[in-house]
N, CA, C and O of each residue as an XYZ file, in Angstrom:
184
protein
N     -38.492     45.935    -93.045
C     -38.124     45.228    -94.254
C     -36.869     44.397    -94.010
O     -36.797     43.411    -94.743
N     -35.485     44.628    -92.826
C     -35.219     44.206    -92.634
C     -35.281     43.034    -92.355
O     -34.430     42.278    -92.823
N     -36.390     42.497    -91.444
C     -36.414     41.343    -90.936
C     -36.898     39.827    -92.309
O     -36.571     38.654    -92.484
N     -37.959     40.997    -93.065
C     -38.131     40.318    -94.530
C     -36.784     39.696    -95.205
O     -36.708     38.496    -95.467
N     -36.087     40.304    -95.377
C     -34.812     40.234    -96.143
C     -34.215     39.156    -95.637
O     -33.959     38.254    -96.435
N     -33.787     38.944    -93.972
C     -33.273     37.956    -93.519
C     -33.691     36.923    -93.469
O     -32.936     35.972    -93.267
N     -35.017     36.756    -93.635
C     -36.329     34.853    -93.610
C     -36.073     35.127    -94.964
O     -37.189     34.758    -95.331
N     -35.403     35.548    -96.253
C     -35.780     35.154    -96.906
C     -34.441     34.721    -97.776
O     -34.417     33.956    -98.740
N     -32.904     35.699    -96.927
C     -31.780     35.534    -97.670
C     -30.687     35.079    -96.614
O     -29.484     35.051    -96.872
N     -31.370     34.649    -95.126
C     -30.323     34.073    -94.398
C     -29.496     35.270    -93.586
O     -29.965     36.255    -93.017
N     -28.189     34.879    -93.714
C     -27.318     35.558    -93.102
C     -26.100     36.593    -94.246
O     -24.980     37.103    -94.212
N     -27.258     36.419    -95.145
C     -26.119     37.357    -96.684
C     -26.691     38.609    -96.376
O     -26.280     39.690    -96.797
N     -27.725     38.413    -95.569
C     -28.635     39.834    -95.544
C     -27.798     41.444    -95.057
O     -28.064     42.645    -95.099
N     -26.698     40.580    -94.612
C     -25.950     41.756    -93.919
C     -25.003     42.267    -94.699
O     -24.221     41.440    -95.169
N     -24.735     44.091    -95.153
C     -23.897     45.071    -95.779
C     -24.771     45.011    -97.063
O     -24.228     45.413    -98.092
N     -26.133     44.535    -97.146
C     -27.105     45.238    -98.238
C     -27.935     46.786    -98.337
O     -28.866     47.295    -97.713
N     -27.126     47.178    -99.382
C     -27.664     48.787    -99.735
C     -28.851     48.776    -99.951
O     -29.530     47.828   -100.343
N     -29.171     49.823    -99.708
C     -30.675     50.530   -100.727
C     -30.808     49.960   -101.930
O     -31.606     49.101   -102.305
N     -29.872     50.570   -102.551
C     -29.976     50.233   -104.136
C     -29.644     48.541   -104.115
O     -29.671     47.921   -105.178
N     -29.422     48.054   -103.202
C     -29.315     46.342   -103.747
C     -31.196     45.894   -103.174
O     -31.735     44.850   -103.542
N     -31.629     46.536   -102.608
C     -32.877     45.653   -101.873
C     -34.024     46.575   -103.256
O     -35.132     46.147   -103.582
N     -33.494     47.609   -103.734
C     -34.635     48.504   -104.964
C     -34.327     47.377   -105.815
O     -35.092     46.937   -106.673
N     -33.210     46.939   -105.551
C     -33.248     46.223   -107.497
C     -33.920     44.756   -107.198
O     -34.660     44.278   -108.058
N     -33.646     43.987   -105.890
C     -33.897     42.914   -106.099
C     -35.286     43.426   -106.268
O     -35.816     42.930   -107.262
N     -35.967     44.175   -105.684
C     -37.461     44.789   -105.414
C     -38.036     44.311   -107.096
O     -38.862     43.545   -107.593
N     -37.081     45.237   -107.507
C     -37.619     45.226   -109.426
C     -37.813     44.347   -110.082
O     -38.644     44.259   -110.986
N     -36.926     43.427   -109.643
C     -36.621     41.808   -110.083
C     -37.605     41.065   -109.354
O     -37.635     40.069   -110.078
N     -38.413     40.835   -108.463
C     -39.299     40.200   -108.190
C     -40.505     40.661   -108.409
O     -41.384     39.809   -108.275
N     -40.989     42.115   -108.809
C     -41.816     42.495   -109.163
C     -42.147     42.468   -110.430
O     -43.318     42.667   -110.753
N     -41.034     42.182   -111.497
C     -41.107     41.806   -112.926
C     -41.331     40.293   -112.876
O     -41.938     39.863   -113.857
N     -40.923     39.247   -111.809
C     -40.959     37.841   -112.078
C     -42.788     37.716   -112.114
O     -43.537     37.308   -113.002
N     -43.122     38.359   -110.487
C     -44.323     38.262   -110.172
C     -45.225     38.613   -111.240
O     -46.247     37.978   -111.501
N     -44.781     39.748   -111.914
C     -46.126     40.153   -112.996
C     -45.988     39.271   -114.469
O     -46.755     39.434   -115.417
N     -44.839     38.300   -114.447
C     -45.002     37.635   -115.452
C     -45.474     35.877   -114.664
O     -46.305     34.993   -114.868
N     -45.039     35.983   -114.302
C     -46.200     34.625   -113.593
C     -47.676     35.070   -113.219
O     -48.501     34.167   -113.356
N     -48.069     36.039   -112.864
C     -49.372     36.406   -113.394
C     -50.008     36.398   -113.682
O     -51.121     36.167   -113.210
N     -49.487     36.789   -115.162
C     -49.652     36.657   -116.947
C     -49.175     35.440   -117.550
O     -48.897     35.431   -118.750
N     -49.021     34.139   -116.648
C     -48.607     33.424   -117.832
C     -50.093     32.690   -118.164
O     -51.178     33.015   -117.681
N     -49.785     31.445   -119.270
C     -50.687     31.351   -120.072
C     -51.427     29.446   -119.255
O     -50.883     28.345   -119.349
N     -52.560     29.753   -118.656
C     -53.207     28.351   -117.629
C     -53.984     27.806   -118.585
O     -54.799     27.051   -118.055
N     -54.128     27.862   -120.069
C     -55.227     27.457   -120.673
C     -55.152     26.034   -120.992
O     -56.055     25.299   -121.392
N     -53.635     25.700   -120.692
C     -53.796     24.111   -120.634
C     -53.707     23.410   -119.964
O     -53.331     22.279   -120.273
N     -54.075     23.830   -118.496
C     -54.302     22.855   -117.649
C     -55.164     22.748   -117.262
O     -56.000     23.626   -117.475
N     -55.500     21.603   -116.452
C     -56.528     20.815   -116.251
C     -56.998     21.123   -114.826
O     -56.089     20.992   -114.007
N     -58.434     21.579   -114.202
C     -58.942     21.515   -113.432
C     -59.327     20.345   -112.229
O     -59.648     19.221   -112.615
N     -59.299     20.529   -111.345
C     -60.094     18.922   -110.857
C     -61.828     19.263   -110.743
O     -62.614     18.368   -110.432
């Protein structure tokens, strides 16, 4: 997961806790399930 963290946050990746990589965890797993769920009924197909 390390190596995840760094392609994705650079060189900040370094002196990140547990509890900082659980929360961002939470926080992208709440973004993801609301993009999801959002609402496509008005757009247009090709």
């Amino acid at each position: 997961m390390k190596i995840a963290f760094k392609s994705l946050l650079g060189k900040q990746t370094k002196g990140l806790s547990a509890n900082n990589v659980s929360q961002f965890k939470q926080e992208w797993e709440a973004k993801y399930d609301q993009w999801c769920k959002r609402d496509l009924s008005n757009l247009r197909s090709a």
